[in-house]
N, C-alpha and C positions, 0 to 999 in steps of 0.2 A: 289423885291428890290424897295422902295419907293422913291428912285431918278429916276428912269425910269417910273415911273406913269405918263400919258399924252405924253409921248416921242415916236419919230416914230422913221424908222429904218434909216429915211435920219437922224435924228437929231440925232441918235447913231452915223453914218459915218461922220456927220462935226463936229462932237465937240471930241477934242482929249482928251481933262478932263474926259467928260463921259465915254468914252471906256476904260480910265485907273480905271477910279473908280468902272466902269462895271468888268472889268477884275481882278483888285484885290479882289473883293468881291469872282469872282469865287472860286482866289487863296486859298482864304482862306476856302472856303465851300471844297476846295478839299485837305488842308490841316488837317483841322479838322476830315474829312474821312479816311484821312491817319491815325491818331495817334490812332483811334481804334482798338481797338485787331481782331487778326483775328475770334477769335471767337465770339464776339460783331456783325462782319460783317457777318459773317454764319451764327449766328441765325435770319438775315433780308435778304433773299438771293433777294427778291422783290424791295432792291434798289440797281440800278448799282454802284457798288462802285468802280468797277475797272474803269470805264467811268466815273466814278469823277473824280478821283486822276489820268486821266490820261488827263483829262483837264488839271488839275492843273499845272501837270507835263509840259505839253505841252507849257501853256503861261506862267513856269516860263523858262524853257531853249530852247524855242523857240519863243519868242517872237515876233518878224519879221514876224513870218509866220501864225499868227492867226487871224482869216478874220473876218470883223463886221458883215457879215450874219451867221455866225456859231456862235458868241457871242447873236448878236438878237435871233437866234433860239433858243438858251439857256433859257435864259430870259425867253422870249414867251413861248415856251410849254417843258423845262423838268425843271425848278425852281420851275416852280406852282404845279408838279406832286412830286418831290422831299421833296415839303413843306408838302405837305401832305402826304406821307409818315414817317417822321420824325416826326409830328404831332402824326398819330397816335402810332409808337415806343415810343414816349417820356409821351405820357398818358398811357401807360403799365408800364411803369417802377415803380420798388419801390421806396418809399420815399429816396430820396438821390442819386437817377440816375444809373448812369454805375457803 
């Protein structure tokens, strides 16, 4: 996420902007995971999918309960592994996508 470039994880925890913009990015990385077929998601069994969408799940109907060190660790090391992952899925695909 290119709003979090240069940001530490004190300045993820005092800025409450950040952590909702942080957060809805996720929302949506684990809503877009959602809406693929199951079979879409089986034939990539290499990305968690169910630990996506269960992010998702989590900061849409729990919200209260989701910590900025579990969002930073997001961020920091499974976004970057995710990225590439779906990188290299989406250079395999045929012209025209899913």
């Amino acid at each position: 996420m290119a709003f979090m470039n240069g940001k530490s994880e004190q300045d993820l925890v005092a800025d409450k902007l950040l952590v909702s913009a942080v957060t809805r990015q996720i929302e949506i990385i684990g809503e877009a995971a959602n809406m693929l077929t199951l079979e879409i998601r089986g034939e990539h069994p290499e990305v968690p999918w169910k630990q996506i969408i269960g992010m998702r799940n989590k900061i849409i109907h729990e919200y209260f309960a989701v910590q900025t060190d579990t969002v930073w660790d997001v961020v920091m090391n499974d976004l970057p592994v995710l990225r590439g992952q779906l990188d290299a899925i989406i250079t395999k695909l045929p012209e025209g996508g899913f």
